[in-house]
mmCIF file of the C-alpha atoms, coordinates in Angstrom:
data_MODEL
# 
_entry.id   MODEL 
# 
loop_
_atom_site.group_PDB 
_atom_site.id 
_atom_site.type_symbol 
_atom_site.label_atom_id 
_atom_site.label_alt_id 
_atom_site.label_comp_id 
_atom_site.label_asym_id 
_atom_site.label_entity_id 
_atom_site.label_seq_id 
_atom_site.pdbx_PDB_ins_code 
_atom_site.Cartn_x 
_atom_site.Cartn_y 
_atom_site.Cartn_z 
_atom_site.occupancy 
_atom_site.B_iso_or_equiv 
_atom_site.pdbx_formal_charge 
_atom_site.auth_seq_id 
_atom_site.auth_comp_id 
_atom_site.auth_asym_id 
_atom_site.auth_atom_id 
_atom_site.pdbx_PDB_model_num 
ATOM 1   C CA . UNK A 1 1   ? 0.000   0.000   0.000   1.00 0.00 ? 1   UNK A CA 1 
ATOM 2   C CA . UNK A 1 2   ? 1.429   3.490   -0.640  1.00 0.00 ? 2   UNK A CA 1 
ATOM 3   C CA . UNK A 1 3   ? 0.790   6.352   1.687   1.00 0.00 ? 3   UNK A CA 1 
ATOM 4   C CA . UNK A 1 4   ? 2.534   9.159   0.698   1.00 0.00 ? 4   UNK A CA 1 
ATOM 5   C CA . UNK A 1 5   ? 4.712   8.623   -2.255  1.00 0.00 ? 5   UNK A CA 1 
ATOM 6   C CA . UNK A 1 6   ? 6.080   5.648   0.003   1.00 0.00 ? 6   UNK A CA 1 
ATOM 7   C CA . UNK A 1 7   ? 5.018   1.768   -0.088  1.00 0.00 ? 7   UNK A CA 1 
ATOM 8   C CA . UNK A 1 8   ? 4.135   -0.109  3.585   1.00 0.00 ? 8   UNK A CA 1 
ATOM 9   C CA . UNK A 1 9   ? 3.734   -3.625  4.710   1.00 0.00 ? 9   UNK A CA 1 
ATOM 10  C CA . UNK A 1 10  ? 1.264   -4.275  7.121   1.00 0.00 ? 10  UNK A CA 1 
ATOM 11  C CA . UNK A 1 11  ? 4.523   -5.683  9.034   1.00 0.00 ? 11  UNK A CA 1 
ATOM 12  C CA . UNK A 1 12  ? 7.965   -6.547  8.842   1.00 0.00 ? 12  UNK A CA 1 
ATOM 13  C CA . UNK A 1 13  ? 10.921  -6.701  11.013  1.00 0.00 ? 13  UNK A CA 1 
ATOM 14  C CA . UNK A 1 14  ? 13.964  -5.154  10.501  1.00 0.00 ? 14  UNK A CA 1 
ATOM 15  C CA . UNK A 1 15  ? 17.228  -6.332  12.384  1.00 0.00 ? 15  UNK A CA 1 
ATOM 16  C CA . UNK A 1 16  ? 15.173  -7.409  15.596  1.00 0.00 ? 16  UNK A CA 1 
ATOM 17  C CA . UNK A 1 17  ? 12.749  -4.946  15.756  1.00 0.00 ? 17  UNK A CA 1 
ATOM 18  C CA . UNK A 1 18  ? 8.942   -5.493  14.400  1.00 0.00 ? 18  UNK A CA 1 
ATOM 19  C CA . UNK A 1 19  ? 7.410   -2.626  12.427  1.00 0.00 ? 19  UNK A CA 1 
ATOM 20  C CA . UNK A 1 20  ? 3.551   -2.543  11.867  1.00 0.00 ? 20  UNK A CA 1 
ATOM 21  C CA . UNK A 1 21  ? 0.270   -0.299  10.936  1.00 0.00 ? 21  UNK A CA 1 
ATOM 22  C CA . UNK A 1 22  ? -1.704  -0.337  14.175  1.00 0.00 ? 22  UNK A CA 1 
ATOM 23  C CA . UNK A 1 23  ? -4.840  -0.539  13.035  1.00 0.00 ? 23  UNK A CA 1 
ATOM 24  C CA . UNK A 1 24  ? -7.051  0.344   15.844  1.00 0.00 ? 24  UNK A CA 1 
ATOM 25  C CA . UNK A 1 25  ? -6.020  3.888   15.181  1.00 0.00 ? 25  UNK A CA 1 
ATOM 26  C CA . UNK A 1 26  ? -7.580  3.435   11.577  1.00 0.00 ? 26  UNK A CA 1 
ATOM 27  C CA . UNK A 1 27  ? -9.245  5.236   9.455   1.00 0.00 ? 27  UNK A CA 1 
ATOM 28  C CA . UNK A 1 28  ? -8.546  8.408   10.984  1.00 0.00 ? 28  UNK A CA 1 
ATOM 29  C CA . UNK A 1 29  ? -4.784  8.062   12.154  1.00 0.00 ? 29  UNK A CA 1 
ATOM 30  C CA . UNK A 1 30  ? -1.434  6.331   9.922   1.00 0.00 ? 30  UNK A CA 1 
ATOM 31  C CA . UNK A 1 31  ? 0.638   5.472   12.536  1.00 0.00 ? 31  UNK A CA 1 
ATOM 32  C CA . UNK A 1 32  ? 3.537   2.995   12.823  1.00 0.00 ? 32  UNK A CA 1 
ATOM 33  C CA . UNK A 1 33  ? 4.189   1.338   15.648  1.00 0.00 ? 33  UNK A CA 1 
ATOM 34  C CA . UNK A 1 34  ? 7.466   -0.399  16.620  1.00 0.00 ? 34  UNK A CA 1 
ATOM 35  C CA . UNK A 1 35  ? 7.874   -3.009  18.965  1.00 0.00 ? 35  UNK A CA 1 
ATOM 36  C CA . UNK A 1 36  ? 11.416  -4.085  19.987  1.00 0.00 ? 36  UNK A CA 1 
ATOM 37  C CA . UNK A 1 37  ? 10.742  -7.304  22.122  1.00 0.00 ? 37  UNK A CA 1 
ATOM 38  C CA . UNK A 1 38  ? 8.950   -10.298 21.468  1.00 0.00 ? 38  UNK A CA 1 
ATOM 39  C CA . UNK A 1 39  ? 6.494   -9.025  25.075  1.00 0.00 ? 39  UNK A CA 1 
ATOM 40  C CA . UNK A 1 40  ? 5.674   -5.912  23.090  1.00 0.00 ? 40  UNK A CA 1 
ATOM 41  C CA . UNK A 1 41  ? 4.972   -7.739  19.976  1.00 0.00 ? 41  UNK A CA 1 
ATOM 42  C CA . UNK A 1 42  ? 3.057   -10.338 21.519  1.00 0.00 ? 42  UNK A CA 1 
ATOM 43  C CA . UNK A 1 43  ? 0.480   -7.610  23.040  1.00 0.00 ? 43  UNK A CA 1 
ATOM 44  C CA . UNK A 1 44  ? 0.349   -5.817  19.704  1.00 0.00 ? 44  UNK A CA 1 
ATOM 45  C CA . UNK A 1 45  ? -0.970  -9.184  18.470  1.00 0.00 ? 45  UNK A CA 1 
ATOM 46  C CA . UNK A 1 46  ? -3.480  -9.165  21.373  1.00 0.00 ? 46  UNK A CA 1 
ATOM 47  C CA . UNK A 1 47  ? -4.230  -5.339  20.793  1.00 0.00 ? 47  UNK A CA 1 
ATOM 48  C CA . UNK A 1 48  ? -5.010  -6.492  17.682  1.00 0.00 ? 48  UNK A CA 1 
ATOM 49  C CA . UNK A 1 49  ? -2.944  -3.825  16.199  1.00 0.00 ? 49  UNK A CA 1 
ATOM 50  C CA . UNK A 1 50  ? -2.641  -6.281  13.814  1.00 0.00 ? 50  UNK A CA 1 
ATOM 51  C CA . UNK A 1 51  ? -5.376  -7.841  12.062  1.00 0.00 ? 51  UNK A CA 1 
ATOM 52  C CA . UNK A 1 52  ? -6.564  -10.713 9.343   1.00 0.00 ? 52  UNK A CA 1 
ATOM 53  C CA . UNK A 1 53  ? -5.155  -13.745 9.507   1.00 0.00 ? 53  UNK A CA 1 
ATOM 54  C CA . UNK A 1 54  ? -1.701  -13.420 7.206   1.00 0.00 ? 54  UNK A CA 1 
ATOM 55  C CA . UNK A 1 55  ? -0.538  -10.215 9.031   1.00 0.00 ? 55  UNK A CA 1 
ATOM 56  C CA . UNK A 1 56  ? -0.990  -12.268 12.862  1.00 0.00 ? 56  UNK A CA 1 
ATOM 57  C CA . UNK A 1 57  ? 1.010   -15.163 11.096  1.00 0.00 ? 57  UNK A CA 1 
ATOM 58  C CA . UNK A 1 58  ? 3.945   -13.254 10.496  1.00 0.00 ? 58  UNK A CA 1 
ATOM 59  C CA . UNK A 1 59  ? 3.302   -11.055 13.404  1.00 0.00 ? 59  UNK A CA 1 
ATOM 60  C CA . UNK A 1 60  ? 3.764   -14.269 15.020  1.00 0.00 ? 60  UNK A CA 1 
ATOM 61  C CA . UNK A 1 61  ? 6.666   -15.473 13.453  1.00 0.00 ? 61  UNK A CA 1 
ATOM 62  C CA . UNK A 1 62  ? 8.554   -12.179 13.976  1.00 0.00 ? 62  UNK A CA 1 
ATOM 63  C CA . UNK A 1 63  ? 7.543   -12.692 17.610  1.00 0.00 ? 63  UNK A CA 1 
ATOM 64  C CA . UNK A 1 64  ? 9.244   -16.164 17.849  1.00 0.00 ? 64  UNK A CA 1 
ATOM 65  C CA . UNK A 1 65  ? 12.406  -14.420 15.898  1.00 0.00 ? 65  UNK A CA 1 
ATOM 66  C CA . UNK A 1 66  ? 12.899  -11.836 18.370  1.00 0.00 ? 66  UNK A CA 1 
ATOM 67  C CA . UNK A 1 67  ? 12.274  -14.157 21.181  1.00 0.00 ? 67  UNK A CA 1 
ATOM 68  C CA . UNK A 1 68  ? 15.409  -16.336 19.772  1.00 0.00 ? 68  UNK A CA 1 
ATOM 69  C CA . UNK A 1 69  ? 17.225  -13.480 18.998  1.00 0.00 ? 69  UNK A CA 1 
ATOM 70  C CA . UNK A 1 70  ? 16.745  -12.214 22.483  1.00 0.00 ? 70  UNK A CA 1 
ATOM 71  C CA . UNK A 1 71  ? 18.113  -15.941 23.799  1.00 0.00 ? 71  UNK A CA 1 
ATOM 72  C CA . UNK A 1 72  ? 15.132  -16.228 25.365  1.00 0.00 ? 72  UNK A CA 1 
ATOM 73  C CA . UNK A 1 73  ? 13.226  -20.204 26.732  1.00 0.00 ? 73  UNK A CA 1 
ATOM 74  C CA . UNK A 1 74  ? 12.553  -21.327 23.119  1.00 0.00 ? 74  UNK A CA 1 
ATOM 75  C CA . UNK A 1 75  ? 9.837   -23.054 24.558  1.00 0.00 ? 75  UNK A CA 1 
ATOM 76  C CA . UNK A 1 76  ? 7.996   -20.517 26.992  1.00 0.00 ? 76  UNK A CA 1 
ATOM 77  C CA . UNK A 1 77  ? 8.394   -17.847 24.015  1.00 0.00 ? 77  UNK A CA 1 
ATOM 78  C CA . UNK A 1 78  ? 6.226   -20.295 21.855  1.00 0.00 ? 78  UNK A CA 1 
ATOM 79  C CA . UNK A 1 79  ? 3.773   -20.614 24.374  1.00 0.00 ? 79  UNK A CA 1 
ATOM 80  C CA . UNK A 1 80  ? 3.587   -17.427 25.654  1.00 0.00 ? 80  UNK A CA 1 
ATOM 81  C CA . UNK A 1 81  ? 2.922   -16.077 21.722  1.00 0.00 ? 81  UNK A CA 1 
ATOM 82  C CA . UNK A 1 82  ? 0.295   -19.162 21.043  1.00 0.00 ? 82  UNK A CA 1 
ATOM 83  C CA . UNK A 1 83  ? -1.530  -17.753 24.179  1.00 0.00 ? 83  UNK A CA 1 
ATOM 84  C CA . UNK A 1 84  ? -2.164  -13.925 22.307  1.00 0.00 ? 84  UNK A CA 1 
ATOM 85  C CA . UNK A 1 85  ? -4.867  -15.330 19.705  1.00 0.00 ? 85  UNK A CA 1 
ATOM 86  C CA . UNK A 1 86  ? -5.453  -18.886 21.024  1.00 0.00 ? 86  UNK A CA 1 
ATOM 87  C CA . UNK A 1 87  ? -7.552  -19.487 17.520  1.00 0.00 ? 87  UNK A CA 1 
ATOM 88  C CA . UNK A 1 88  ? -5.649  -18.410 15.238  1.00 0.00 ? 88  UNK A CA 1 
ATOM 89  C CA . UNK A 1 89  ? -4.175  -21.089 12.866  1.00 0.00 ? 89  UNK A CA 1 
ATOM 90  C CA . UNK A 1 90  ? -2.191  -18.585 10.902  1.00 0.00 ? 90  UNK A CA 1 
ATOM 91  C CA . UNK A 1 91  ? -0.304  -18.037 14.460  1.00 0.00 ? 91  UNK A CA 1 
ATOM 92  C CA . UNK A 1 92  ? 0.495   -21.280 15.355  1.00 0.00 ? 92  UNK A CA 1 
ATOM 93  C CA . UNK A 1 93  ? 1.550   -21.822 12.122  1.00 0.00 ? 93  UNK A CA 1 
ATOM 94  C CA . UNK A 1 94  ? 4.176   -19.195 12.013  1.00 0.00 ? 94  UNK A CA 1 
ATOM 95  C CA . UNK A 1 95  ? 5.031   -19.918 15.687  1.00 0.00 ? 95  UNK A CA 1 
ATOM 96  C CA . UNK A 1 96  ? 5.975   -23.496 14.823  1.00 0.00 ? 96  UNK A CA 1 
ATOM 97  C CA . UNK A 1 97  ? 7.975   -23.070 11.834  1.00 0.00 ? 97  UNK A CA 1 
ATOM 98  C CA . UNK A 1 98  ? 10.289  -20.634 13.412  1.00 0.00 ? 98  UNK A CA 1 
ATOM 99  C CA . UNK A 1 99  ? 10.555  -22.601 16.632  1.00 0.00 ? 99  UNK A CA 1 
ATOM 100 C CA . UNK A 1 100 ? 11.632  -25.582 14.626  1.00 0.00 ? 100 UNK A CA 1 
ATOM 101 C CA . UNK A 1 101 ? 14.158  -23.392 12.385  1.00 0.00 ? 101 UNK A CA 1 
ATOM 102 C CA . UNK A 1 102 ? 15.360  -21.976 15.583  1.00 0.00 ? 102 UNK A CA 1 
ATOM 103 C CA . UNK A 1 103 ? 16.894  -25.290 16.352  1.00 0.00 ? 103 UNK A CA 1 
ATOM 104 C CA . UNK A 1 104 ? 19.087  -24.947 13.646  1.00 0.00 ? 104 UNK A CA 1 
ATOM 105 C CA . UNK A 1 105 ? 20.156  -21.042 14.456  1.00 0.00 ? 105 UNK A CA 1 
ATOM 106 C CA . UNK A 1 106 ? 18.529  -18.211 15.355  1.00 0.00 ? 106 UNK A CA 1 
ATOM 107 C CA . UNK A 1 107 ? 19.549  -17.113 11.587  1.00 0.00 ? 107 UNK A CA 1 
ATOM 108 C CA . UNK A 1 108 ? 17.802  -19.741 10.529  1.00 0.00 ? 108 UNK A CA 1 
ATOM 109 C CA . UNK A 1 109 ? 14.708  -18.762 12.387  1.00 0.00 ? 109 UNK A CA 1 
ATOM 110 C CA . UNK A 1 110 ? 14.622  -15.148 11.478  1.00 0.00 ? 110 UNK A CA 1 
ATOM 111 C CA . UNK A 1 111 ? 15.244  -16.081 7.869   1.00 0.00 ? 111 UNK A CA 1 
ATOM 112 C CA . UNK A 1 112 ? 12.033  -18.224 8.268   1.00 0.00 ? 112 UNK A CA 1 
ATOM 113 C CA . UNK A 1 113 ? 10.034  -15.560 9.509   1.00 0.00 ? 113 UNK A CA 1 
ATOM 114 C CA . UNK A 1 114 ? 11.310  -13.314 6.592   1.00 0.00 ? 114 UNK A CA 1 
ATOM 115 C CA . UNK A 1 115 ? 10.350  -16.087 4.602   1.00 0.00 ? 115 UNK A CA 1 
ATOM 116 C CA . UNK A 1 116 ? 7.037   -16.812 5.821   1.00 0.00 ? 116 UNK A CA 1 
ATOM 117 C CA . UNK A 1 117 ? 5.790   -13.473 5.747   1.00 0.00 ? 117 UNK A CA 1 
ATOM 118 C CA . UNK A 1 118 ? 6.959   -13.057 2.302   1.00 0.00 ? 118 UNK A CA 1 
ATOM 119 C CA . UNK A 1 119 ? 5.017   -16.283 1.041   1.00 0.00 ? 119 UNK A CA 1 
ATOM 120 C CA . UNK A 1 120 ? 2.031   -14.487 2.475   1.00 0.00 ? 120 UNK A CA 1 
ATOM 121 C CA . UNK A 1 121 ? 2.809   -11.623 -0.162  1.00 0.00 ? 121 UNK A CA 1 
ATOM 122 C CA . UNK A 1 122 ? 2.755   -13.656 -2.863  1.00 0.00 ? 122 UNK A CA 1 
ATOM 123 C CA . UNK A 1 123 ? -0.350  -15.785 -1.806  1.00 0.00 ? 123 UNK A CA 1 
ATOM 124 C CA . UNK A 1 124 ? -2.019  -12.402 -1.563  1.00 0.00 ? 124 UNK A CA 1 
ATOM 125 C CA . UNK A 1 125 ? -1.044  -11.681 -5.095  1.00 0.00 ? 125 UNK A CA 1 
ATOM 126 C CA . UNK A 1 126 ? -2.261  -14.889 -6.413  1.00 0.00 ? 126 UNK A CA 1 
ATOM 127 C CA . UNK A 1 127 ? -5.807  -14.577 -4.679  1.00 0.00 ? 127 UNK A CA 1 
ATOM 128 C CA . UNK A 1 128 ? -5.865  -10.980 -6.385  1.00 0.00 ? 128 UNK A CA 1 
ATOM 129 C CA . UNK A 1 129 ? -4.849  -12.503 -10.081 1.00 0.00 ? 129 UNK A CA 1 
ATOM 130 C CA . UNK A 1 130 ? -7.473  -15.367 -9.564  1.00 0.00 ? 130 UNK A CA 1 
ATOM 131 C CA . UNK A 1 131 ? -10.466 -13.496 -8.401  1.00 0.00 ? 131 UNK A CA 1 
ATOM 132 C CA . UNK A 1 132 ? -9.985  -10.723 -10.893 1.00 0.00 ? 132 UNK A CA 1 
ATOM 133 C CA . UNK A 1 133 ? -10.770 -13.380 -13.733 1.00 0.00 ? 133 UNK A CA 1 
ATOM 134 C CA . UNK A 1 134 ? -13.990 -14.390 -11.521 1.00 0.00 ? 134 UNK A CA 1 
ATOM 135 C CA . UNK A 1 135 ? -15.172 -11.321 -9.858  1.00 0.00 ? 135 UNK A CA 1 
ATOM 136 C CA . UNK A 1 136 ? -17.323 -8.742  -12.882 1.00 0.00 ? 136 UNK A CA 1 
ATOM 137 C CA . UNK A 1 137 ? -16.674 -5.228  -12.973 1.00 0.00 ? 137 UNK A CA 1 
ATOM 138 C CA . UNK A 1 138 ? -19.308 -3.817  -10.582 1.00 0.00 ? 138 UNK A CA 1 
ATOM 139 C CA . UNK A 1 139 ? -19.707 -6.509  -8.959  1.00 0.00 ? 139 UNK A CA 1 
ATOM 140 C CA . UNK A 1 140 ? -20.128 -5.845  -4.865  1.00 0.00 ? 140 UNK A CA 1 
ATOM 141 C CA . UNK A 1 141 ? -18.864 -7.988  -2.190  1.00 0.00 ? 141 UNK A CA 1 
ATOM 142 C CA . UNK A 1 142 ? -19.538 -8.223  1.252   1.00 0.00 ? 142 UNK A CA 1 
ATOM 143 C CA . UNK A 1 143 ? -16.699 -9.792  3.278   1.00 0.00 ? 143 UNK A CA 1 
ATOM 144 C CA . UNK A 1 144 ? -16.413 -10.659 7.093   1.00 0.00 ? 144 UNK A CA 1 
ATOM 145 C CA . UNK A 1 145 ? -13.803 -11.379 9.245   1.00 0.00 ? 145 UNK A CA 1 
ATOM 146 C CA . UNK A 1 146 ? -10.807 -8.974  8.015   1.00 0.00 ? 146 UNK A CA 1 
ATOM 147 C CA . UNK A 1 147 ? -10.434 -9.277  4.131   1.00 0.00 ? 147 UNK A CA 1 
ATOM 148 C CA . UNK A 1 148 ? -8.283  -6.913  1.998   1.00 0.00 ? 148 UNK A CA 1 
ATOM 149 C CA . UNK A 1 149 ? -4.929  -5.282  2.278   1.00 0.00 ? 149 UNK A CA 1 
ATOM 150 C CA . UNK A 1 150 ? -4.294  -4.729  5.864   1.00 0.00 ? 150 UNK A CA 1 
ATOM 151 C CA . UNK A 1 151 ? -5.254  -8.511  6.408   1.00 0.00 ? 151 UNK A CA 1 
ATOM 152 C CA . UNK A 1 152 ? -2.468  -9.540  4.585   1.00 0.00 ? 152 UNK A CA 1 
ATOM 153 C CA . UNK A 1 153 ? 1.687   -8.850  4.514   1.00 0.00 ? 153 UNK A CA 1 
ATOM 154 C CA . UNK A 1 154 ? 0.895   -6.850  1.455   1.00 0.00 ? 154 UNK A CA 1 
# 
């Protein structure tokens, strides 16, 4: 999404620090937030300053990242993350491929999370090329949940 003449995520992490549109301030405020410890992250997930199920995946990864990073209990940082959005598969999801990659390095595990969030890019992408061949001009759609742009990585 570009705001301004610049392009945002919804969220991404940069060196060990998570970046992401809080979107409880939405519509009327652009803010982004930046959360420097998997804690912080974790109650931006259960904020929900993050939102739709692709963004709390990699919200979630990014949390597990920083928890490694931080050489935190591998195993109380997993739990303690799974416990922000207890039904949210996207989450545990996330969570449990960076835990496992974690046991290789925590480069390994941040690359994951990287990686993760950036397969939710593309997946976005496809759904958008797919439904435009379905979907009429004019048509109108009523979602639920938290469908769109924000839901996703991008």
């Amino acid at each position: 999404m570009k705001v301004g003449d610049r392009h945002y995520r919804t969220i991404w992490m940069e060196g060990a620090v998570v970046y992401m549109i809080d979107q409880n301030l939405l519509p009327f405020e652009f803010k982004v937030q930046s959360f420097k410890k998997r804690e912080a992250t974790c109650d931006a997930i259960r904020r929900m300053t993050v939102r739709g199920a692709g963004a709390i995946g990699a919200a979630a990864g990014f949390a597990m990242a920083q928890g490694l990073i931080a050489n935190e209990d591998p195993d109380v940082a997993r739990e303690r993350i799974r416990a922000t959005r207890p039904t949210a598969r996207d989450l545990f999801y996330a969570v449990d491929r960076v835990y496992e990659a974690g046991k290789i390095s925590v480069q390994a595990a941040i690359d994951e999370a990287q990686n993760l969030a950036n397969a939710n890019v593309e997946a976005a992408k496809k759904i958008g090329v797919y439904g435009d061949a379905l979907i009429k001009d004019g048509a109108r759609i009523l979602t639920h949940c938290n469908a769109g742009w924000l839901g996703f990585v991008d």
